[in-house]
C-alpha positions in Angstrom: 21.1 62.9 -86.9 21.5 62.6 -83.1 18.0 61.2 -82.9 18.9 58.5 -85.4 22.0 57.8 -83.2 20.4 57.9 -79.9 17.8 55.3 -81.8 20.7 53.0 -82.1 22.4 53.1 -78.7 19.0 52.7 -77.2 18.2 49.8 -79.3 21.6 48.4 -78.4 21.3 48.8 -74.7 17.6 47.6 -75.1 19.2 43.8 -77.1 21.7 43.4 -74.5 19.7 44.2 -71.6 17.3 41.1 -72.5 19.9 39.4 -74.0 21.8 39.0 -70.4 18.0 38.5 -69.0 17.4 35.3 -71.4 20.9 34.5 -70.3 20.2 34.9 -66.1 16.7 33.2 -66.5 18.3 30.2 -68.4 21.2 29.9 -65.8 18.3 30.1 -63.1 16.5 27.3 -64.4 19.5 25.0 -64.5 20.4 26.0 -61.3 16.5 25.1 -59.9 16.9 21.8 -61.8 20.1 20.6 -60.3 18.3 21.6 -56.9 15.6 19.5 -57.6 17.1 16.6 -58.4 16.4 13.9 -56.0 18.3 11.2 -54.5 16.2 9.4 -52.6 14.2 6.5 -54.8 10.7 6.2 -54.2 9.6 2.1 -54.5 6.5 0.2 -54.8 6.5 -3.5 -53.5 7.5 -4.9 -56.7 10.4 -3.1 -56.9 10.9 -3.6 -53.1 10.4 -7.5 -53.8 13.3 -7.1 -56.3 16.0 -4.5 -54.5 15.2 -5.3 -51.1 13.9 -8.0 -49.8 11.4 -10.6 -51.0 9.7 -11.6 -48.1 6.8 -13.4 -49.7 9.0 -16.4 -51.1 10.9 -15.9 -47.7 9.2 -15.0 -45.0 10.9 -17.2 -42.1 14.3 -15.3 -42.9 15.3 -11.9 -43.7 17.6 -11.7 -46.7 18.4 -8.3 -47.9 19.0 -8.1 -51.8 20.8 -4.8 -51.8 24.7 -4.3 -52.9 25.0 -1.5 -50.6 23.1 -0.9 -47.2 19.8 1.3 -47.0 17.8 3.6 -45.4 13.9 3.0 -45.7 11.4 6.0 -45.0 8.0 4.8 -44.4 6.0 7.7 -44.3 2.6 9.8 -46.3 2.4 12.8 -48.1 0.0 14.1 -45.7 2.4 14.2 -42.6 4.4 17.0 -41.1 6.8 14.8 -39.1 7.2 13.4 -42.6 7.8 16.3 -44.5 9.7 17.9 -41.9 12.5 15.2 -42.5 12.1 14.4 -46.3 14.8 17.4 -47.1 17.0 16.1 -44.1 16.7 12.6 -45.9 17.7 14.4 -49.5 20.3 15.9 -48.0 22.1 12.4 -46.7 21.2 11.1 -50.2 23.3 13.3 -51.4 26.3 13.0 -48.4 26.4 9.7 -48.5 25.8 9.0 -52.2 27.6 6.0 -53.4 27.9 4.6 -50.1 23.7 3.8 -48.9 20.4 3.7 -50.6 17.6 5.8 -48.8 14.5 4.4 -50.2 11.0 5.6 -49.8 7.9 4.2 -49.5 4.6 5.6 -49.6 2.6 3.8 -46.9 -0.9 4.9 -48.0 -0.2 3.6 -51.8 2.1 0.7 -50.5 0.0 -0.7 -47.6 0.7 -4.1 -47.8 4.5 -3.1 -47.6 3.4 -1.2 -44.5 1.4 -3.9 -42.6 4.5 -6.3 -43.4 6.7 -4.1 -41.3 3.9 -3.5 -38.7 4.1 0.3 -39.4 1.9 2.1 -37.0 3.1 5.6 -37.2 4.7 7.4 -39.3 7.7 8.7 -40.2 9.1 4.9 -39.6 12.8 4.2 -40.5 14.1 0.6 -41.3 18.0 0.7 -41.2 19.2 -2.0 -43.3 22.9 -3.2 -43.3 24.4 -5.5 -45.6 24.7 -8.0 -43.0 22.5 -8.8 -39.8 19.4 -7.8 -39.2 17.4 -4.4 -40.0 16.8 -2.4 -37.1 13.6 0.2 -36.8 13.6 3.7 -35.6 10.2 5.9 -35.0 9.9 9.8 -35.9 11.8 12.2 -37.6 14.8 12.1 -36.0 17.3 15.0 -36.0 20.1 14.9 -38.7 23.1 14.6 -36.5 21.0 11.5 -35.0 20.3 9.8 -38.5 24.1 10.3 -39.5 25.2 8.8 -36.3 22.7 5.5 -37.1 23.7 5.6 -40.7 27.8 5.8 -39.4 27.4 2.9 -36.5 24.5 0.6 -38.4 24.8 0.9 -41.7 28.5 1.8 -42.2 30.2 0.3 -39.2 32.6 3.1 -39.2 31.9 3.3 -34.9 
């Protein structure tokens, strides 16, 4: 009789035991999917053409299409500079949501983008404001450096 009983407190502890695993792991995976989510948007030059600028049916004036001001990351998967700031860039996605784009754009699939801006290194940033021109920056600047630029350029709040 305390065999049988034993049997079903062990079986018990054994169902909630991987009950409250199934539970962790599922809680864990949401947790890694909210993580992952990006902010940034990736573009190719069509959609660049169409949410940015179309500088092939103006090319003598720079009009930017946007409704709120940008950030543009020229930069290549194979870059350390570049992949030492793309989390720095999520991260401002995500601070400043609402308020800028940060765009990205792939200059070894996008090269014609990249020769229009005269990119010659990489990581390249194009600040964009809603009014005025767009202003370039070179390397992967330090956070506190890119939220200053995205306060005074993009967001006039200086």
């Amino acid at each position: 009789m305390k065999q049988i009983i034993y049997g079903v407190v062990l079986s018990s502890l054994l169902l909630v035991a991987c009950n409250t695993q199934a539970k962790e792991k599922k809680e864990l995976k949401e947790t890694t999917k909210k993580e992952v989510a990006m902010k940034t948007i990736h573009l190719t030059k069509t959609e660049f053409l169409a949410k940015v600028a179309n500088f092939e049916t103006n090319s003598q004036e720079w009009e930017y299409l946007g409704d709120k001001p940008a950030l543009i990351d020229f930069y290549a998967d194979w870059c350390g500079p570049c992949k030492a700031i793309a989390p720095v860039l999520e991260e401002l996605a995500s601070e400043y949501e609402g308020q800028i784009y940060i765009y990205k754009i792939n200059t070894e699939r996008e090269q014609e983008l990249a020769a229009a801006f005269g990119i010659r290194s990489i990581p390249s940033l194009l600040f964009v404001p809603m009014n005025g021109d767009p202003q370039m920056a070179m390397g992967a600047l330090p956070k506190a450096t890119l939220k200053e630029a995205i306060d005074t350029v993009l967001l006039n709040k200086k």
